[in-house]
N, C-alpha and C positions, 0 to 999 in steps of 0.2 A: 485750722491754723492759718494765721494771716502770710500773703504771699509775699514776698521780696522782689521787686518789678527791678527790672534795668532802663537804665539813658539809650536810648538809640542816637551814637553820637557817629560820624564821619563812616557808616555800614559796621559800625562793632556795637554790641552790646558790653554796656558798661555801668559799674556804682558808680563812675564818677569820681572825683578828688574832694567832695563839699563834706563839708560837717553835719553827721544829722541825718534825719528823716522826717517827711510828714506821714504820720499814721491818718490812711483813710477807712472811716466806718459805712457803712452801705444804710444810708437811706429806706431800703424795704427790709430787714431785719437789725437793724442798729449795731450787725456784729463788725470786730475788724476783718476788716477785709484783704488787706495789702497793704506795705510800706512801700514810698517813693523817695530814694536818694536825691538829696540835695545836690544841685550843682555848684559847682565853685566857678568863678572869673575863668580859673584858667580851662575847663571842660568849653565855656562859649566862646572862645577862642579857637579850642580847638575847632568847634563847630563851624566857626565861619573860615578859619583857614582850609578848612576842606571844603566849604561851601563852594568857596572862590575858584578852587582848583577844577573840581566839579562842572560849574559853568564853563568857565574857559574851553573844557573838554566840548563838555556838548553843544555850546554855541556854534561850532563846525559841523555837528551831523545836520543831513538835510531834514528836512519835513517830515519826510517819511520816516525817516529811520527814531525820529523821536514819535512819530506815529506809532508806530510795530511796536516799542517801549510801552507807550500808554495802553495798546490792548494787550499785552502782555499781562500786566498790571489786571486791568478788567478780567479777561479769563481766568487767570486765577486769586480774584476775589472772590468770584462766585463761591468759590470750594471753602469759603469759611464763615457764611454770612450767618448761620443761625450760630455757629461755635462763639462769634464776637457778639451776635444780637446776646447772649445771656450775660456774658460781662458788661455788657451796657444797662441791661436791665436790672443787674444787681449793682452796680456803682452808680448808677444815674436815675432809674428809677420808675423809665415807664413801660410800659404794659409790652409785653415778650410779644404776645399775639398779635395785640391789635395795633402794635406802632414798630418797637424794635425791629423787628425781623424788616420788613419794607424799608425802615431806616437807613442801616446799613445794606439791604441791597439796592438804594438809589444812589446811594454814597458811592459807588463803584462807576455810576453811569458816565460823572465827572469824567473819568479816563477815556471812555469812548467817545464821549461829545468831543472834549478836546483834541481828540486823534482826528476827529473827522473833519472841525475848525481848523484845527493846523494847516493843514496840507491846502487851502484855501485862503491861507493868508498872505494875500500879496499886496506888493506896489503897485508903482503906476508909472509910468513915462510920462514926461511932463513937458510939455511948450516952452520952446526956449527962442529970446531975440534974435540969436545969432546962428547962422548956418551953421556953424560952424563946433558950436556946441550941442551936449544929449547931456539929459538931466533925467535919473530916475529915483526912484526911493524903494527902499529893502525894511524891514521888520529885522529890531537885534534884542535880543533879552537882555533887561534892564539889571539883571547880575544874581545878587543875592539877597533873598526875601527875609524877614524874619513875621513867619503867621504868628497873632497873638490872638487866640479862638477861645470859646466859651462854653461851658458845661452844659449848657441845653442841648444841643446837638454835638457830643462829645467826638463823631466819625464824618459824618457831613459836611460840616461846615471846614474842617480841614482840610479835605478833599477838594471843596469847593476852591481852595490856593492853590492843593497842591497838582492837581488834576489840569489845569490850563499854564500852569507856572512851571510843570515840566518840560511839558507838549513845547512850549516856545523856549525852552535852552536855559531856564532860572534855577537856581539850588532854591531849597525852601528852608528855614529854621523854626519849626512851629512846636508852639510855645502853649500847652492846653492848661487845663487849670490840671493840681496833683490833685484832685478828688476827682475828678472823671479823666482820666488816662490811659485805664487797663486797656480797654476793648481799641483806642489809637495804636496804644504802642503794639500789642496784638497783631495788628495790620501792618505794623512796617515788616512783617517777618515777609508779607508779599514785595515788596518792594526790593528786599534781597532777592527772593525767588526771581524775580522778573528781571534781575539785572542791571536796576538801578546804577550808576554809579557810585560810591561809595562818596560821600558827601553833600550827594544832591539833595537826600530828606537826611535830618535830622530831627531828632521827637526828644526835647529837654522841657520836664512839666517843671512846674513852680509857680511859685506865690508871684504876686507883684515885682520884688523885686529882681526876679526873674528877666522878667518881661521888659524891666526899664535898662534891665544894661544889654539885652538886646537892640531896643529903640534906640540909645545913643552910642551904639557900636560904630566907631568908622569904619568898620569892614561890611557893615550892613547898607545894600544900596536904597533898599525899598521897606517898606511895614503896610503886611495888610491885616487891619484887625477887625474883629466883629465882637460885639460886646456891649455895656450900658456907654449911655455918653457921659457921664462922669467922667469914666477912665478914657475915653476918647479922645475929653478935652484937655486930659494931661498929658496924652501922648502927642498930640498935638503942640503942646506946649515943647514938646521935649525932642523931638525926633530932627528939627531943622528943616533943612532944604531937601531930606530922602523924599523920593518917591511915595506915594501912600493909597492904598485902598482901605477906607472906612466906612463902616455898617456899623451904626450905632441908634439902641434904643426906637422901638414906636409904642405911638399912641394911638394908633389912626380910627376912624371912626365906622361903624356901620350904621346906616340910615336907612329908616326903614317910612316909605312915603304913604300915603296914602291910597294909593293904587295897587301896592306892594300886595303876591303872595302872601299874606304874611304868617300863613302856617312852616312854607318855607323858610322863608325870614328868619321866622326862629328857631325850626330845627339846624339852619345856617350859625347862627348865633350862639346858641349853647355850643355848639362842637366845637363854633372855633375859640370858646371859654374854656372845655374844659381839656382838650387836645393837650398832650403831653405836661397835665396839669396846670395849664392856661400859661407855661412856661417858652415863651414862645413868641418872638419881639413883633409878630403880623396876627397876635391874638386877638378877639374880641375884645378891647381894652374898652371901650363907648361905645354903645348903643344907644342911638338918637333917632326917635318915634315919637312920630305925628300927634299930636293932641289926640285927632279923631281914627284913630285907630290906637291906642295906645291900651285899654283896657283888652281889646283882643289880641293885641299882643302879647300882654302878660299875661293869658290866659294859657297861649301856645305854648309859649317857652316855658311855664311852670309844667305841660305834658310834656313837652320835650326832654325836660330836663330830670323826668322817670326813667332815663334809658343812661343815664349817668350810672357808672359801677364801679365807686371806689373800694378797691381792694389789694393783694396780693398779686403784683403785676406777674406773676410768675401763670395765674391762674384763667384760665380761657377767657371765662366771662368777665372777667376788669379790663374794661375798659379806659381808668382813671387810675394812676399810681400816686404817689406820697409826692409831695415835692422833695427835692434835690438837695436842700442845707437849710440852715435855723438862721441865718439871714434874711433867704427869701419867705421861711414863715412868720416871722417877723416884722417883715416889712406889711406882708396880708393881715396878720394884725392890728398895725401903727392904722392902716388905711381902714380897716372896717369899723375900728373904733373911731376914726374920725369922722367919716360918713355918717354912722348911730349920730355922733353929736352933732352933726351937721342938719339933723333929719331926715335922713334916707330912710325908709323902710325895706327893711330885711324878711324878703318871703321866703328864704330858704339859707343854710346853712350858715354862714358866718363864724366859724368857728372849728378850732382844730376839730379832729374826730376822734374817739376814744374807742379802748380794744382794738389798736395795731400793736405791734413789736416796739414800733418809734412813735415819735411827736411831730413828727412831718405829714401825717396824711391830711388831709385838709379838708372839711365836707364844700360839697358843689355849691356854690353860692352867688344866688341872685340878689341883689339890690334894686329899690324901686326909688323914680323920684329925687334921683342923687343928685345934690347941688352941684351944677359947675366949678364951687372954688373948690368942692373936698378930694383932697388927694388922691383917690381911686379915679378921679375925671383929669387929675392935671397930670399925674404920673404915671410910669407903669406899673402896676402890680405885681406882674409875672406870676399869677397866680390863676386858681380857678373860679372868676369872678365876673360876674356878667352884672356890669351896673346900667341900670336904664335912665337915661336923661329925656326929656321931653323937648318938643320945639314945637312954636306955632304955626309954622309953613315952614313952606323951602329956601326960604330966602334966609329967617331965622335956623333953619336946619345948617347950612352953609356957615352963618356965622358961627355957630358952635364948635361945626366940626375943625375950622381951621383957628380956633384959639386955641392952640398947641404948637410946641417948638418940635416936637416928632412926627412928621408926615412920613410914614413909613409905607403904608400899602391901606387903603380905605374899601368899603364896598356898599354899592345904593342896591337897595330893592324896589324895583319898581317898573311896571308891562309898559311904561310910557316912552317910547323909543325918544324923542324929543325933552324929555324930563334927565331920561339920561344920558343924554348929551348934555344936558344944562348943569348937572351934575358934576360932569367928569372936568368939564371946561373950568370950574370953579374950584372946585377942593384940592387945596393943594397938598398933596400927597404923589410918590415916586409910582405908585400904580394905583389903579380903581379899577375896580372889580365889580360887573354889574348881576345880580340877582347868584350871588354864592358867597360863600365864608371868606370873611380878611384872611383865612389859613389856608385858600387856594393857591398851590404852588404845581409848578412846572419845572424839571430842571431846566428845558430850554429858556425860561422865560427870562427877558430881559429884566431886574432887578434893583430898580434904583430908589434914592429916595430926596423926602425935600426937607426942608427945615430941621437942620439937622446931622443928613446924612448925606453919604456921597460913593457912592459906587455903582459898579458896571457890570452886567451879567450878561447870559447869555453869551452871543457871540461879540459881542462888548468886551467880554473878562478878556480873551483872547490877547485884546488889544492893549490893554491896560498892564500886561505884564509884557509887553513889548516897548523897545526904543523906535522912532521911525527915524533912519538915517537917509539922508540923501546925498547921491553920488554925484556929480558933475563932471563930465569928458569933455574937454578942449581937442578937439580934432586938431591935424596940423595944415590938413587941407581941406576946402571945402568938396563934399563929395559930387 
């Protein structure tokens, strides 16, 4: 029997005032799963008038005291992280064993990193003309956020706002999609345990138009979103003068040189295609290999790519779950059939897979030879799809990689310490990554991107949900 989920709106659980519901079906058996109340105008109202009040509160506790908060938070996330990994793995889709569980319990780290950032965040005293004056600068929370987060990583990337956007004194309003929400709203039941204030998170899912009357909310100071850039460039369009943190869409490329590993290379390259169903915006999207290793390469990665296990994420050995929704298989579609017409050659999969529950599993799929104008090279996929493009050197290798408006995160393979430098100087992308998968991640690591996108990680995010005020004392005498 499907479940009836609540708003986490101002620390209450609540339907809501809206009309309606979205019924969501679960991606790994097709069954329903749970309905999510619509929200009405007047529920994100409520949300942001608590927001505000929320802030104001905590913008007075010291450092510390929003520190103790955030490990609070962390300590008791731990105590739920396999009970949330299985509702993530039955609404979203991927593998319980070999991703969920880790998932969610990195998702939690956000709280300690940011406890430990916090208390380290200071000004400066600053040189001033006159004896007579002192000028220094203080760190103040930019207000009330509204996160608008995305179904690939349905508990993490919220975290990722809500986790430094406490730590420094912000309310958060985050905004996931209503098909992956159980295992979010799940977790705010920690944020009551721990003491949160009541208005600081709020968790209201919905469709688009959700999202868009948070983004022109006057009561909203900031929007951080992560998501395709379609919707980027409309929020953009629409949010004004607020504050903003945006992660949108990549493409980025991996290059595999001549000198390259490249048995490595490609057990690199398959994982980071088939990784949470290649759903995953620093996925293996291009793969760009030298002429003169280019036959050995596809020799590797078709071995590699024997350790692929699409199945039943609930089950040890799957390693690869269904994709997510009949959009994104879809889109894998549009793009494989225009590849075929393009002349790509298909060494492997291409095509849903048959005898699951659903029509979301997707077989592991390699592409050989892909034209640069066909859409699996221009766009993202978001699927599990590893298309091999060819280059005549590195100079040519370069131009490839950077004809793309997504510079998200790239990686070269290659033992030439000098080659990769020449590399990294050149391709413009927000990180390069040398001899590992474009799906190498850190939570510490700094996270930016180019063409495209625009955001701050690491000990960067800290910053980003902070205002810098500067104070000015006029002494009456000189001392």
């Amino acid at each position: 029997m499907a479940k009836d989920l609540d708003l986490f709106i101002a620390g209450e659980w609540t339907q809501g005032t809206g009309e309606g519901h979205y019924e969501v079906h679960s991606p790994v058996t097709g069954e329903h799963i749970y309905n999510v109340p619509k929200a009405s105008q007047a529920d994100i109202d409520r949300a942001v008038a608590a927001a505000r009040q929320a802030t104001e509160e905590m913008r007075h506790w010291t450092a510390f005291e929003r520190a103790e908060m955030c490990l609070r938070i962390y300590d008791l996330w731990q105590e739920r992280v396999e009970e949330v990994a299985r509702i993530m793995t039955l609404e979203q889709g991927k593998p319980f064993h070999a991703e969920a569980v880790d998932d969610v319990a990195e998702s939690g780290d956000y709280f300690q990193i940011a406890a430990e950032d916090v208390k380290r965040l200071s000004g400066e005293v600053i040189p001033t003309t006159e004896r007579t004056r002192r000028m220094f600068t203080v760190h103040r929370p930019v207000g009330v956020w509204a996160a608008i987060t995305p179904w690939n990583f349905p508990v993490m990337i919220p975290m990722e706002y809500v986790g430094p956007g406490l730590a420094t004194g912000n309310a958060l309003i985050v905004k996931p999609p209503e098909f992956t929400c159980w295992a979010l709203l799940e977790m705010a039941r920690v944020f009551e345990e721990a003491g949160v204030p009541p208005g600081a998170i709020s968790i209201i899912p919905g469709a688009g138009e959700i999202g868009e009357k948070l983004v022109t909310h006057p009561g909203v100071d900031a929007i951080g979103f992560t998501g395709s850039s379609a919707t980027g460039a409309r929020i953009v369009s629409q949010m004004g003068l607020k504050r903003s943190i945006m992660e949108m869409s990549g493409n980025g490329p991996t290059i595999v040189t001549a000198d390259a590993d490249v048995q490595k290379a490609a057990e690199a390259a398959v994982y980071g295609a088939y990784y949470n169903a290649g759903q995953v915006c620093v996925a293996t999207e291009r793969l760009i290999v030298l002429d003169e290793v280019h036959d050995e390469f596809v020799e590797a990665a078709m071995k590699a790519a024997e350790e692929v296990r699409l199945g039943d994420p609930f089950d040890e050995t799957t390693n690869m779950g269904p994709l997510n929704n009949e959009a994104t298989a879809q889109k894998m579609d549009r793009h494989m059939a225009d590849a075929v017409e393009r002349g790509a050659e298909v060494l492997m999969g291409g095509r849903r897979a048959s005898g699951f529950p659903t029509d979301l599993y997707y077989e592991f799929t390699i592409l050989d030879r892909v034209p640069e104008e066909s859409m699996v090279s221009r766009e993202e996929s978001f699927g599990p799809v590893l298309p091999i493009l060819t280059a005549r050197d590195d100079e040519d290798a370069v131009g490839v990689a950077n004809r793309t408006r997504l510079g998200l995160q790239a990686a070269v393979f290659t033992n030439d310490l000098t080659k990769a430098f020449y590399y990294a100087d050149r391709i413009r992308s927000g990180t390069v990554i040398v001899n590992d998968s474009t799906d190498t991640w850190e939570t510490f690591q700094p996270f930016g991107g180019a063409a495209g996108t625009d955001t701050g990680w690491g000990r960067q995010r800290i910053h980003e949900f902070t205002d810098l005020q500067t104070i000015v004392f006029s002494l009456r005498d000189e001392l």
